[in-house]
C-alpha positions as CSV (number, residue, x, y, z in Angstrom):
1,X,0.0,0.0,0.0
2,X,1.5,3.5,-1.0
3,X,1.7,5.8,1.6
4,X,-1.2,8.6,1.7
5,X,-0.4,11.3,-0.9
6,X,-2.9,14.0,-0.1
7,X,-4.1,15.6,2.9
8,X,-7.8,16.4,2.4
9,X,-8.8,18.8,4.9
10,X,-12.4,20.5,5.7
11,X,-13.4,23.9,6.9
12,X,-16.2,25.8,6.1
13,X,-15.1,28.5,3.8
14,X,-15.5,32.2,5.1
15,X,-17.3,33.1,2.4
16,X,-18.7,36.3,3.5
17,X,-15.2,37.6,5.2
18,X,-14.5,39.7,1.7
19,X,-17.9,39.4,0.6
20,X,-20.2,41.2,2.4
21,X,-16.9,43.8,4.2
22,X,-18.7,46.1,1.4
23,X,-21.9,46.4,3.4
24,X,-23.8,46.8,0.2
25,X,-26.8,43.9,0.3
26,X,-27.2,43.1,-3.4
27,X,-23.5,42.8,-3.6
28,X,-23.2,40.4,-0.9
29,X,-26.1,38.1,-2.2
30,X,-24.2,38.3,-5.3
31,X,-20.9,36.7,-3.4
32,X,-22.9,34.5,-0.9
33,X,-24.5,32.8,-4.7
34,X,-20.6,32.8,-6.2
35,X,-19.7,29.3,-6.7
36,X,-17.8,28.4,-4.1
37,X,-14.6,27.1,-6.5
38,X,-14.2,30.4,-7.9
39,X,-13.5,31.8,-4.5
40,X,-9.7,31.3,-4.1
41,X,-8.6,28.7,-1.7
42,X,-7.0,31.4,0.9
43,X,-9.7,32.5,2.3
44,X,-10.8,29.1,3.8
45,X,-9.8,29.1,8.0
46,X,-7.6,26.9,9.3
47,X,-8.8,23.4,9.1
48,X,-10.9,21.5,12.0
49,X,-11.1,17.9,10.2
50,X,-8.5,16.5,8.3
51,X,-8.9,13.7,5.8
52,X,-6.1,11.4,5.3
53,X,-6.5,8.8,2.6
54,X,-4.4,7.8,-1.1
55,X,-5.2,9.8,-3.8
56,X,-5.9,6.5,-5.9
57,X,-8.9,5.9,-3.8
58,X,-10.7,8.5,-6.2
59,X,-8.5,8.5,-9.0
60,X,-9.3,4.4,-9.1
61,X,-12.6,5.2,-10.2
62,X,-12.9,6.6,-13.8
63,X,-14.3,10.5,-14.0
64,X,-17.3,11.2,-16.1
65,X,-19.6,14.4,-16.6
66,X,-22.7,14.9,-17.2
67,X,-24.7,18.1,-18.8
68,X,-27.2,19.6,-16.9
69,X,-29.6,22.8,-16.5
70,X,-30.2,25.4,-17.7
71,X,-28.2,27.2,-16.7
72,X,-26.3,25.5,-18.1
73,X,-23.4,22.9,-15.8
74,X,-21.3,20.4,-16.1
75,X,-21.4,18.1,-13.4
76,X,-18.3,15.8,-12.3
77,X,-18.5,12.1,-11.3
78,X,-17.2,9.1,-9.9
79,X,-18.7,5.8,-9.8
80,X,-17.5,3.3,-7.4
81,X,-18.7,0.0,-7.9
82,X,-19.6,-2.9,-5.2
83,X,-16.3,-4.6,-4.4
84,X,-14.6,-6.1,-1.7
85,X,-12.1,-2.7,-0.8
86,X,-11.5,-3.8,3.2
87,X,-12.3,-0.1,3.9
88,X,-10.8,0.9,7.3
89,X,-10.9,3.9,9.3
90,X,-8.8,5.3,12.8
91,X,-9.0,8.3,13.9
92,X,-7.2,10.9,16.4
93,X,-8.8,14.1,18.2
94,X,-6.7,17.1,20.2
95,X,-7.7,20.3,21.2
96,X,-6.3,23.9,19.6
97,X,-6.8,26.8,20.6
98,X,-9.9,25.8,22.2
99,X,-11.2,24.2,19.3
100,X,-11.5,20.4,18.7
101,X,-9.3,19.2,15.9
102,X,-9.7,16.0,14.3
103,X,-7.9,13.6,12.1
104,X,-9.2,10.4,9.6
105,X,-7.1,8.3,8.7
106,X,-9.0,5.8,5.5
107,X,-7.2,2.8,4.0
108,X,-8.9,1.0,1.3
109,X,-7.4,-1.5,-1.4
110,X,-7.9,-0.2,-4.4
111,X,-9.0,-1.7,-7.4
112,X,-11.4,-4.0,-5.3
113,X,-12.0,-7.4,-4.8
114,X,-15.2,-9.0,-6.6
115,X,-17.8,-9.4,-4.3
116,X,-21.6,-10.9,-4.2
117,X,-22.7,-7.6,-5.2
118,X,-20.5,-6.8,-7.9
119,X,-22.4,-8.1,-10.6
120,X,-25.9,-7.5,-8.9
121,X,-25.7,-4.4,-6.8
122,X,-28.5,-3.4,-4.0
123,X,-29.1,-0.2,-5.6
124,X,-27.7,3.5,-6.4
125,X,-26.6,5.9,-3.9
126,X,-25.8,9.4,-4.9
127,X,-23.5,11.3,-2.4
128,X,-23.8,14.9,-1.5
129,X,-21.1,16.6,0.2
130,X,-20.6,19.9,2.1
131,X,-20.9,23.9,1.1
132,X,-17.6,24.5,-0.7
133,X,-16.4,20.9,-0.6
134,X,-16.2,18.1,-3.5
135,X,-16.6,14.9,-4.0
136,X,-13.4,13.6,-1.7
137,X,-15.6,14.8,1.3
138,X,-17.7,11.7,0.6
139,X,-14.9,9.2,-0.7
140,X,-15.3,7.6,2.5
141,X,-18.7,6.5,2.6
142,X,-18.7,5.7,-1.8
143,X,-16.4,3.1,-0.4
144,X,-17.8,2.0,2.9
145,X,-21.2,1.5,0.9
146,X,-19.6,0.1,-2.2
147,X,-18.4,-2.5,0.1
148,X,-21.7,-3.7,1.4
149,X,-23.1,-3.6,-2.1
150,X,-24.3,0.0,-3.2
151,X,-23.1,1.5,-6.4
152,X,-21.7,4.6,-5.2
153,X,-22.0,7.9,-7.0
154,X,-19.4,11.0,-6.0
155,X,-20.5,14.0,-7.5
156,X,-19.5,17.4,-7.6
157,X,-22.3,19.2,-6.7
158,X,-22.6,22.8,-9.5
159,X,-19.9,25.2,-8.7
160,X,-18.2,22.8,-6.8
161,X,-14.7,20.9,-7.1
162,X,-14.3,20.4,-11.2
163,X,-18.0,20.9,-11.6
164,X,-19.1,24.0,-13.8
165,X,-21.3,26.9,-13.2
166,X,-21.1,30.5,-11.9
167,X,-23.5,30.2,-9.1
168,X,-25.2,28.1,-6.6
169,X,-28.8,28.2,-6.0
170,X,-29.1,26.5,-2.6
171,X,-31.4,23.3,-4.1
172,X,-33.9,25.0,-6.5
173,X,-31.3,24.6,-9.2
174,X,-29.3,21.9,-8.0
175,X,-32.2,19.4,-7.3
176,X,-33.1,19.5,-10.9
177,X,-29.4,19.3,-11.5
178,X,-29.4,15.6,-9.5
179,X,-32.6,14.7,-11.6
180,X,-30.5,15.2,-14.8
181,X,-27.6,12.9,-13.9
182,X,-30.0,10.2,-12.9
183,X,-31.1,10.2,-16.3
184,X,-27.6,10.5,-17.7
185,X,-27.0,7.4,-15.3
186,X,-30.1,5.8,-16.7
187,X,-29.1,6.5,-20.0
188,X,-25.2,4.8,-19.2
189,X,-26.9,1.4,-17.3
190,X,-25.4,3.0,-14.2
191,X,-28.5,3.1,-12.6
192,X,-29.2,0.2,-10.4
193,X,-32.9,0.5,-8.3
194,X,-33.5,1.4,-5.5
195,X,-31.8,4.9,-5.1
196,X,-30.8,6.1,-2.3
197,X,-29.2,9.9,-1.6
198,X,-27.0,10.6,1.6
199,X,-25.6,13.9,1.9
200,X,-23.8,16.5,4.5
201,X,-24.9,19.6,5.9
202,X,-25.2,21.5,2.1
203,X,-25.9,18.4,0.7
204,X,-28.2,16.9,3.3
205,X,-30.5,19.7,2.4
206,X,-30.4,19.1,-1.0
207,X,-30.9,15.4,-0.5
208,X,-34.4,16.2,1.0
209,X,-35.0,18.5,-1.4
210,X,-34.3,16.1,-4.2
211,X,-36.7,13.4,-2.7
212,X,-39.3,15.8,-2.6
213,X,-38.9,16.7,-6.1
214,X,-38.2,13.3,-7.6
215,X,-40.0,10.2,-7.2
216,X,-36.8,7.8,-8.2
217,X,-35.2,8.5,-4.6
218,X,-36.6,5.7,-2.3
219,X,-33.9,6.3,0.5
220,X,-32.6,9.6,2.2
221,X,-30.1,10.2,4.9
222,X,-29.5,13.7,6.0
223,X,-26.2,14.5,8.2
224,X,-27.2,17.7,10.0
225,X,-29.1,19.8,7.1
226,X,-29.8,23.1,7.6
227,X,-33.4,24.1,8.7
228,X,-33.1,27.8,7.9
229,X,-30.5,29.1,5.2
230,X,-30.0,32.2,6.8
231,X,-29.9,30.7,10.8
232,X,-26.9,28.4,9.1
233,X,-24.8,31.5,7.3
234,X,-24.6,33.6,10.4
235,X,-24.1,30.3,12.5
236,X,-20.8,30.3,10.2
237,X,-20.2,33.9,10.4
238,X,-20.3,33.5,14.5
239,X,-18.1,30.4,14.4
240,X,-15.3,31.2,11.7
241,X,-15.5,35.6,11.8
242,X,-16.3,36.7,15.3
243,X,-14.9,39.8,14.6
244,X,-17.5,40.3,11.4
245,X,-20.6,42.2,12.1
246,X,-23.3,40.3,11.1
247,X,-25.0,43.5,9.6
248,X,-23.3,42.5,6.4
249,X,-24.3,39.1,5.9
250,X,-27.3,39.9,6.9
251,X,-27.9,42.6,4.2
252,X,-27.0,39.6,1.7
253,X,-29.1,37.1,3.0
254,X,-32.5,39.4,2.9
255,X,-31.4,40.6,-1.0
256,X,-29.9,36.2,-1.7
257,X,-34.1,35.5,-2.8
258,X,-34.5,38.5,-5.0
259,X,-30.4,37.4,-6.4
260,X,-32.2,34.2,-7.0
261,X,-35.3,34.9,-8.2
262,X,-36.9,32.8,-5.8
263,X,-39.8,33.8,-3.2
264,X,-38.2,34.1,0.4
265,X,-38.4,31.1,2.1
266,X,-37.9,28.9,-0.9
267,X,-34.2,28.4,0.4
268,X,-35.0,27.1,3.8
269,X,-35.6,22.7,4.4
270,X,-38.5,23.8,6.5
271,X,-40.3,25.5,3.8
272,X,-39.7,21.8,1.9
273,X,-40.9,19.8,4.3
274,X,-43.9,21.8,5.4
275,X,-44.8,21.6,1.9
276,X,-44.1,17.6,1.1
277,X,-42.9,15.9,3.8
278,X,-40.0,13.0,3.0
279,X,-39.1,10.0,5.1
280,X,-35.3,9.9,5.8
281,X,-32.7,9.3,8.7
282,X,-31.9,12.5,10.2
283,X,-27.7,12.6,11.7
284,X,-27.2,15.2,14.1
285,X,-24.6,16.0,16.9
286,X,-25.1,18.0,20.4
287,X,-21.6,19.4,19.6
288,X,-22.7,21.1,16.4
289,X,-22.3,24.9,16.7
290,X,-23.4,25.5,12.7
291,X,-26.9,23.5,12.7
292,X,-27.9,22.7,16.0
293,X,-29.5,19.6,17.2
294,X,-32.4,21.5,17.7
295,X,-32.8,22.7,14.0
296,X,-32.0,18.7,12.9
297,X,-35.1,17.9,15.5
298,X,-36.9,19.8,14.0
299,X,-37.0,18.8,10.4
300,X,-37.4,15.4,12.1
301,X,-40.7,16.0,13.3
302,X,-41.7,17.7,10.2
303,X,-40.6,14.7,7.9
304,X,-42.6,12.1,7.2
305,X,-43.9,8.8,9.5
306,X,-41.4,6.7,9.9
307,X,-38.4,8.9,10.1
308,X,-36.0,8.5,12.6
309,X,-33.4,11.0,14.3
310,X,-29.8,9.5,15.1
311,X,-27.5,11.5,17.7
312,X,-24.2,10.8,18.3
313,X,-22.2,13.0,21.6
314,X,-19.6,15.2,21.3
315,X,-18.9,15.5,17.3
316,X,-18.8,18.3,15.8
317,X,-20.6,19.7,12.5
318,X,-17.2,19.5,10.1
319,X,-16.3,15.9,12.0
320,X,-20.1,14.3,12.2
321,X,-19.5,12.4,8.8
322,X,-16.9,10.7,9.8
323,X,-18.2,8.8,13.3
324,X,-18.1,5.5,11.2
325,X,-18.5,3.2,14.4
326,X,-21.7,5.0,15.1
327,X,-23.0,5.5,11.7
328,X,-22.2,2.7,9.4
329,X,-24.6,-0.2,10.5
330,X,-27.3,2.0,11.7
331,X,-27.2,4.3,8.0
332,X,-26.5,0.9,6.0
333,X,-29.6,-0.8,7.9
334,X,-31.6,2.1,6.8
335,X,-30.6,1.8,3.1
336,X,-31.2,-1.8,3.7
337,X,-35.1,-1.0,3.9
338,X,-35.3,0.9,0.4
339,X,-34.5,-2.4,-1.0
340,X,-37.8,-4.2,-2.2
341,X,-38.0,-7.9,-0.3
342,X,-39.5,-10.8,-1.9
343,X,-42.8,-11.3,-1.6
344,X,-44.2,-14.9,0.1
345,X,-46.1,-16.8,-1.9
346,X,-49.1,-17.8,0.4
347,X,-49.0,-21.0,2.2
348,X,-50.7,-24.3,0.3
């Protein structure tokens, strides 16, 4: 096994640290809608989570695009197929500065071993990573669920990692966005039913969203989404820029719907769920200081019967993802469920 090759770290960007300085509201919606890979990488804080892991364990897995909106995108992917990878994680925490730092360490064999499920997997899962992140945030779990049979699909989500576009639209564009690549899927035979979506913070939201909006998804687990757009943003601002009045972001976040074209409160989960409520498994943490658990409870008990709400102590929002001895059985058990079961034949 080569030794790892890339450090992969995660921090919420500070987006709004140059951004909205100008105090002018249109402006800063403008910035807070930038895609977040145009925004060079100096401005991110010092990393909280660091992700340690070979760079073949993406490069392994062939990239492929697919066309989407208008607007017009181009959407980065990696599929990783059901295989025997002996996926592995260890992980060390310390304290800095009076933050919590943490460090993953993944080991997978790469190209995997044939498997049971290689030629017949479960089903699909799409993976939706963080605000300003890429696919390599959810490397990890394409392989832990690849393992146990899922056809795992690492996307970057529009204006994210080597995905096109200009801007983000916070779900109303990006949910039509996912609906496009499962047709592109279709159209490949990539596309194994049931489908699933898991996502992250950013990409938790949109995974609700999506399930609302497309009848394909069967399966949805949602790592501490955001109930309220704007409640998340300053939670950043507060967390990352203490020292930034949060008059400015502010200013951005009431002009972001009129930016957008969208009527205010389109960008929140609440206004989703309210609307059409979704079953899915709902992650949180009672260390998280960007989405509280609170906000996570909430959109529990506006989902749909049968959802359930997972907490696991002491994580933080960047480090959540990555509590693999408390999340993999009880997130693969709930992907389990999407699966159709045979039906009995009634007794003679």
């Amino acid at each position: 096994m080569l030794p790892p090759v890339k450090l992969r770290h995660l921090a919420l960007p500070v987006l709004l640290l140059v951004a909205c300085s100008v105090g002018c509201g249109s402006y800063a919606a403008r910035r807070i809608a930038q895609a977040p890979n145009t925004y060079p990488s100096w401005l991110a804080p010092d990393a909280r989570v660091l992700l340690v892991f070979e760079e073949r364990m993406l490069t392994n897995f062939p990239a492929q695009f697919a066309e989407v909106g208008p607007p017009a995108a181009r959407l980065h992917y990696r599929v990783v197929e059901p295989a025997e990878y002996h996926f592995e994680v260890a992980s060390t925490n310390w304290m800095a500065n009076g933050k919590g730092k943490y460090q993953f360490n993944f080991r997978a064999d790469v190209p995997g071993e044939t498997n049971a499920w290689t030629t017949a997997p479960r089903g699909t899962v799409l993976l939706l990573h963080g605000y300003a992140l890429a696919k390599f945030a959810m490397a990890p779990w394409g392989l832990q669920l690849a393992q146990e049979g899922w056809r795992s699909v690492l996307v970057d989500l529009r204006g994210h990692g080597h995905s096109t576009g200009d801007r983000i639209y916070f779900g109303i564009q990006e949910s039509p966005d996912l609906s496009q690549l499962l047709d592109t899927l279709e159209r490949r035979g990539e596309l194994a039913h049931p489908v699933a979506v898991v996502g992250e913070s950013y990409g938790a939201a949109l995974a609700l969203r999506l399930k609302s909006n497309d009848p394909r998804i069967d399966g949805v687990v949602a790592m501490a989404p955001y109930a309220v757009l704007s409640n998340a943003v300053l939670n950043i601002c507060r967390e990352y820029a203490p020292c930034l009045p949060l008059a400015f972001p502010k200013a951005g976040l009431k002009r972001l719907p009129e930016i957008l074209d969208v009527p205010s409160g389109e960008l929140d989960t609440t206004t989703i769920l309210a609307r059409q409520p979704v079953k899915a498994l709902f992650i949180a943490t009672d260390g998280d200081e960007i989405i509280p658990l609170t906000d996570v409870r909430l959109l529990s008990e506006m989902a749909a019967p049968g959802s359930k709400l997972i907490v696991v102590p002491a994580a933080t929002h960047e480090s959540l993802p990555y509590y693999f001895g408390d999340l993999a059985q009880p997130v693969l058990e709930w992907l389990e469920a999407t699966v159709p079961q045979p039906q009995r034949s009634d007794p003679q």
